[in-house]
C-alpha positions in Angstrom: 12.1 -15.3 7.8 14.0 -12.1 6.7 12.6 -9.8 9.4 15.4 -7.4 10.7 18.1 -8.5 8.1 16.7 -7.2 4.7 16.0 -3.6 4.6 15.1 -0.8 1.7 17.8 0.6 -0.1 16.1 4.0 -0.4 14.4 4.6 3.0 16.1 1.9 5.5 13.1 0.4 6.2 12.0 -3.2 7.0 11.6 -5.4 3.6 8.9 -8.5 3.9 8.7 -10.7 1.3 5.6 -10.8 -0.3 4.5 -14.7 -1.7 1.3 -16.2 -2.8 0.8 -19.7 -3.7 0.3 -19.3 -7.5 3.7 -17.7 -7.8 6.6 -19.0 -9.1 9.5 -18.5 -6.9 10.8 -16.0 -9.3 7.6 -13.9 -9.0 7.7 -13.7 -5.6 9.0 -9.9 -3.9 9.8 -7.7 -1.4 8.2 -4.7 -0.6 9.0 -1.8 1.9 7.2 -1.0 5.2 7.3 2.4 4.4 5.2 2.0 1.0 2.2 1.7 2.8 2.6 4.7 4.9 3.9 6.9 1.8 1.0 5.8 -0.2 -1.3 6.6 2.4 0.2 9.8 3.5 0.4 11.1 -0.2 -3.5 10.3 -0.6 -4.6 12.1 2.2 -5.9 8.8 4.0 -3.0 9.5 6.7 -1.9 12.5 8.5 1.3 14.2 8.3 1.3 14.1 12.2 0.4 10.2 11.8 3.0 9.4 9.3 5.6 11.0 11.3 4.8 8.8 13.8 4.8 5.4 12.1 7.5 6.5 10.6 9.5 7.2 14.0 8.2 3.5 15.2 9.7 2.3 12.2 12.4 3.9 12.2 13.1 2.9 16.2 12.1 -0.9 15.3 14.7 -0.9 13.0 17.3 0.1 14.8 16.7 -2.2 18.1 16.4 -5.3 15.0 20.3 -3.9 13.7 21.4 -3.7 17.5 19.8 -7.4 17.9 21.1 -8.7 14.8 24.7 -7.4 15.7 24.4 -8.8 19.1 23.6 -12.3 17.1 25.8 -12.4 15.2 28.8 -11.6 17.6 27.3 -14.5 19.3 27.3 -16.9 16.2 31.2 -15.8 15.5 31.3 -16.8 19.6 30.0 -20.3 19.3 31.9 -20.9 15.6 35.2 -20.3 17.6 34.5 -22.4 20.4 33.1 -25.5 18.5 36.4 -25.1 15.8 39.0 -27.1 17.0 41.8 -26.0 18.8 44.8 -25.3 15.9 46.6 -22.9 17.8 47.5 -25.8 20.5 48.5 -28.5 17.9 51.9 -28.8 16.6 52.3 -30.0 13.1 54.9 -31.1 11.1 58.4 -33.0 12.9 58.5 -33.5 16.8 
């Protein structure tokens, strides 16, 4: 739902919301894609040669989703003109 348009403050990185069915909507959250990787790295569990390469795939994922997004939304703005009607060829006011 928010893939590609919410991203970390800190790091950049993808956001995903995180939800389970006995939360409130207020308890749900977002976490970082990163976390993961950091938490991992730091405990040993993942290679500094390993986490520089998620973190490159990450880091190229995100920027094809801003490119895409970008792209989209140029579009959007595109089909918002062309469905608006056509002011600039109506005269108002006397004849």
């Amino acid at each position: 739902m928010f893939s590609g348009i919410v991203f970390c403050n800190d790091c950049g990185g993808n956001l995903y919301y995180c939800t389970a069915k006995n939360l409130t909507h207020e308890e749900n959250w977002f976490t970082c894609s990163t976390s993961r990787l950091n938490k991992d790295n730091l405990s040993g569990k993942l290679s500094d040669d390993r986490f520089a390469q998620l973190s490159k795939i990450y880091e190229d994922e995100q920027s094809e989703k801003k490119k895409l997004a970008e792209k989209l939304r140029t579009k959007i703005e595109a089909l918002q003109y062309i469905k608006s009607p056509p002011l600039r060829f109506i005269r108002f006011g006397e004849h």
